[in-house]
C-alpha positions in Angstrom: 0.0 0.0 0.0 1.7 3.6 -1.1 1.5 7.0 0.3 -1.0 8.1 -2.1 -3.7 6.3 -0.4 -3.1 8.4 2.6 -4.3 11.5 0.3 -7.0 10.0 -1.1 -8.3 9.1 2.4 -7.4 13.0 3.0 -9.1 14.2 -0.2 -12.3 12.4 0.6 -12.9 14.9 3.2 -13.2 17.8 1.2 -16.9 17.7 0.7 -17.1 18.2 4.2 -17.5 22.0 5.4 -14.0 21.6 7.5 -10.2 21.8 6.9 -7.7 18.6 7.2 -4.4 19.0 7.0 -2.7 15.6 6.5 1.0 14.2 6.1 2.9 11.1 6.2 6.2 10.4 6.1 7.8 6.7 5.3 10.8 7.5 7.7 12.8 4.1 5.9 12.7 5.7 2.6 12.0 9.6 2.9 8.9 9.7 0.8 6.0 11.8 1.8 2.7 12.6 1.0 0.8 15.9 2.3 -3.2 17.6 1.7 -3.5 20.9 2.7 -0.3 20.3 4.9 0.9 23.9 4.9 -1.8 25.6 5.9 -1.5 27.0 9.5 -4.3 25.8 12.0 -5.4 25.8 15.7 -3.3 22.0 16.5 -4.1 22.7 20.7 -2.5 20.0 22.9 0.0 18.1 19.9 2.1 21.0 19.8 3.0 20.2 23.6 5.3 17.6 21.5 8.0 20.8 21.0 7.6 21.5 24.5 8.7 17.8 25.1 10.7 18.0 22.5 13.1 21.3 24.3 13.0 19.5 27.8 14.4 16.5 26.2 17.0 18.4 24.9 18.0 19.9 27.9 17.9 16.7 29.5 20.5 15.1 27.3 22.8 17.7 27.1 22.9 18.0 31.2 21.1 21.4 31.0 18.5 19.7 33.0 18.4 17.0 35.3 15.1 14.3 35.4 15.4 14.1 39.1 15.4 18.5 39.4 12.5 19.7 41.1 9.9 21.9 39.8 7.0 23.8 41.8 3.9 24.0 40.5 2.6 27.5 41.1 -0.8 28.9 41.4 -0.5 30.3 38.1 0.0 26.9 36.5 -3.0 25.6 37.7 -5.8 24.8 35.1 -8.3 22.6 33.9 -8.2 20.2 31.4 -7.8 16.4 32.1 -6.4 18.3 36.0 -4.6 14.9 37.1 -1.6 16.6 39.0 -4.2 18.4 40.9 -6.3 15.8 42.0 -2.8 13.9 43.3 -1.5 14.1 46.6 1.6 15.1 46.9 3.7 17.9 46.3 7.5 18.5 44.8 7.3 17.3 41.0 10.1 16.8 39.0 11.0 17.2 36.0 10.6 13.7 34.4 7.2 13.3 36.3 5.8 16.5 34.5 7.2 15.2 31.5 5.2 11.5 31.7 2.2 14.1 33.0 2.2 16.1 29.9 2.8 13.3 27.1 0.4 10.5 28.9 -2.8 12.1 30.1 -2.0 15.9 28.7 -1.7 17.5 31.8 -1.9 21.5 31.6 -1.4 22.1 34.6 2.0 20.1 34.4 2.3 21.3 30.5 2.4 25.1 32.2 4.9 24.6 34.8 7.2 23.4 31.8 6.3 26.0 29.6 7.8 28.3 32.6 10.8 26.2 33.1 12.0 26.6 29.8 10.0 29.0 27.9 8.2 29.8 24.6 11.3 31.4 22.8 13.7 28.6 23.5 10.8 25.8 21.8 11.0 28.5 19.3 14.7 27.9 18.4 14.5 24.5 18.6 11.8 24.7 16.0 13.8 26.9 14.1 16.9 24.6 14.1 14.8 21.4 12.9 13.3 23.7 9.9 9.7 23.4 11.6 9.2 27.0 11.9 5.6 26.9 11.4 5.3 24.9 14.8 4.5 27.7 16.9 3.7 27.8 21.1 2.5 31.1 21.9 1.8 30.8 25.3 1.0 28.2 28.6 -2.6 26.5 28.9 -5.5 29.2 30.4 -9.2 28.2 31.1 -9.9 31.6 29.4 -8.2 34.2 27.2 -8.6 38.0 27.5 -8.2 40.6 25.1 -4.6 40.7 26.3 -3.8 37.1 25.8 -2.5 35.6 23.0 -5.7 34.3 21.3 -4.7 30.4 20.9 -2.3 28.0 22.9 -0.4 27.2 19.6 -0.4 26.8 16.4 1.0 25.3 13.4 0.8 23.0 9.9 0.3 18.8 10.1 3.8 19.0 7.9 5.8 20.9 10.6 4.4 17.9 13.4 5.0 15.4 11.3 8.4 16.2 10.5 9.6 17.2 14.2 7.8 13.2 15.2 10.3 12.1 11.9 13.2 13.3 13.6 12.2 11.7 16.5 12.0 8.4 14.9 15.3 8.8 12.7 17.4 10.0 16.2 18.0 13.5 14.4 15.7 15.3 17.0 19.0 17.0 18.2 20.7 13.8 19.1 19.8 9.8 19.6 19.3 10.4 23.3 16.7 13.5 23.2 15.0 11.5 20.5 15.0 8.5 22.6 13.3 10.0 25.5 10.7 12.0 23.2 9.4 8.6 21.7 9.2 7.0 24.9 6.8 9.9 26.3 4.7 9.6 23.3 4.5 5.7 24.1 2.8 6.4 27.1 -0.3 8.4 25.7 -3.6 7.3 26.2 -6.2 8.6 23.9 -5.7 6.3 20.7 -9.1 7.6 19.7 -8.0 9.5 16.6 -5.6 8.3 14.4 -5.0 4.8 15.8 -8.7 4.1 16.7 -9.8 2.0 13.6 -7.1 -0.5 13.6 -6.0 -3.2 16.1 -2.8 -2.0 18.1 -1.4 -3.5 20.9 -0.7 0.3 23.2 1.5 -1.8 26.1 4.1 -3.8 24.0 7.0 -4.0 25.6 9.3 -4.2 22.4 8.4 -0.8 21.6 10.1 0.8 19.3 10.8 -2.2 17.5 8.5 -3.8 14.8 5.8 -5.9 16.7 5.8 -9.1 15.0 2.4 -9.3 12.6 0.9 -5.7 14.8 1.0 -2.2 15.0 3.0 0.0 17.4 2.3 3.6 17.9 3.2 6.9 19.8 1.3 9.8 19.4 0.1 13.0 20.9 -3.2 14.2 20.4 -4.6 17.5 20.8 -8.6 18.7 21.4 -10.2 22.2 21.3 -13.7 23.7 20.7 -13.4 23.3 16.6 -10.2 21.6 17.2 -9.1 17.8 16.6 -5.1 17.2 16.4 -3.1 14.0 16.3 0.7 13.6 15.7 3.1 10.4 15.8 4.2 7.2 14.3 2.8 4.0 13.0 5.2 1.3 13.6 4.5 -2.2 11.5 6.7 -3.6 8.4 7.7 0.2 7.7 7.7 3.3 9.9 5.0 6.2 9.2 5.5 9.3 11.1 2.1 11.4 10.6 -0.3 14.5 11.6 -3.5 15.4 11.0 -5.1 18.5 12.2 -8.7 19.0 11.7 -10.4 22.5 12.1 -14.1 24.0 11.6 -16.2 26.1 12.7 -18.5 25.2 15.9 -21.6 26.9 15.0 -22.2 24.0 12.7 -23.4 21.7 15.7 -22.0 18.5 16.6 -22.6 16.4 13.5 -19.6 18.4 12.0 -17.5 17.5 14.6 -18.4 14.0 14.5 -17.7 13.9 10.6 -14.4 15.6 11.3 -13.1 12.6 13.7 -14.6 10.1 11.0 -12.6 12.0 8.8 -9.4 11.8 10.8 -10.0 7.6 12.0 -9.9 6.9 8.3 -7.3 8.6 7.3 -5.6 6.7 9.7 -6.5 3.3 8.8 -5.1 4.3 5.3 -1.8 5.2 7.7 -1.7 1.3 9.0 -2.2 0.1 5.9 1.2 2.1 4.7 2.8 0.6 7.7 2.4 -2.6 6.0 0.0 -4.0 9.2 -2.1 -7.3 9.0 -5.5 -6.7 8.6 -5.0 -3.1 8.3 -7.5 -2.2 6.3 
């Protein structure tokens, strides 16, 4: 199965009244395929992936240390999924705001890392890696004011794509910051996007390796009003690093929004089926 299916599956949403941005890259070979994959868009939580991204960098090069601790301020506090919160106990570190943020999406942890290393330095990083259009422009709020900068981040499905690539390949700075990056990814929990039309085994311990005759995959998803975002890599007979970011408008009711995840699950069946998965389609 080629690339090109991806796009179809991509194309077959344009009837619909939203926007997908889709692309794929076969990380063994270097080909890729994109729809509407420059065009910038609301991506919400998956851009937390070059926030990840700069704190794994810092951890390899001893700029950081996993075990440095990190307090949480009142200012960091917000909603959202709200596990480090609801736990009980007090004097995070690093590494455990890092599983927080990549597992279950934590803002509140996402926030206190945003302030630990800040939006200019993910900035350069992006920069660097030639994913300019990946853009954070400011920590996690409940609500904006006129004052705030209007959206969390934003960015195209070829610039998240290509920063989860480098992952993969070990060029995200160096083997050891890509390393850790894929292994946060590993631990996310909602494989409702992307992932959630094909079989996958989400615990495998052989991770990243090829899981004999099944799917691997890391990803990072991301969820706004309008909003559906996911980001990461299909693992089977050949890797596929991937993004999709769907946007439309609200006021359409929730039919729309239920078209737009159809929209995004099929697109990523055609994604497992490029991985060269059993059964994938």
């Amino acid at each position: 199965m080629t690339l090109a299916r991806v796009a179809a599956a991509a194309r077959s949403a344009a009837a619909l009244p939203l926007v997908l941005g889709v692309a794929a890259i076969d990380v063994d070979d270097g080909r890729s395929v994109g729809v509407d994959d420059t065009t910038v868009l609301p991506v919400a939580s998956a851009a937390k992936l070059l926030l990840l991204a700069e704190v794994a960098r810092r951890l390899d090069s001893g700029e950081l240390s996993p075990g440095q601790r990190v307090a949480v301020r009142e200012e960091d506090i917000t909603g959202g999924t709200g596990l480090l919160r609801r736990l009980g106990r007090d004097g995070w570190t690093v590494e455990d705001l890092c599983w927080l943020t990549a597992s279950v999406s934590d803002n509140t942890a996402t926030n206190a890392l945003v302030r630990l290393v800040g939006p200019e330095a993910t900035a350069r990083l992006a920069r660097g890696l030639g994913i300019g259009a990946l853009t954070l422009h400011d920590r996690v709020r409940d609500s904006r004011g006129p004052d705030d900068p209007p959206l969390f981040a934003t960015g195209t499905a070829r610039a998240l794509a290509e920063l989860v690539a480098h992952a993969v390949r070990g060029t995200l700075v160096s083997p050891g910051a890509s390393e850790r990056l894929l292994r946060w990814m590993r631990s996310g929990t909602d494989h409702g996007l992307a992932p959630a039309l094909v079989a996958h085994d989400p615990y495998a311990e052989c991770f990243p390796e090829p899981l004999p005759g099944g799917l691997l995959v890391a990803n990072k998803t991301g969820t706004d009003r309008g909003v559906r975002a996911d980001a990461g890599v299909f693992i089977g007979e050949r890797r596929i690093a991937y993004a999709l970011v769907a946007r439309w408008d609200t006021a359409l009711g929730r039919s729309t929004e239920r078209a737009a995840v159809h929209a995004v699950r099929e697109v990523g069946r055609a994604l497992a089926e490029c991985a060269g998965l059993p059964g994938g389609g």
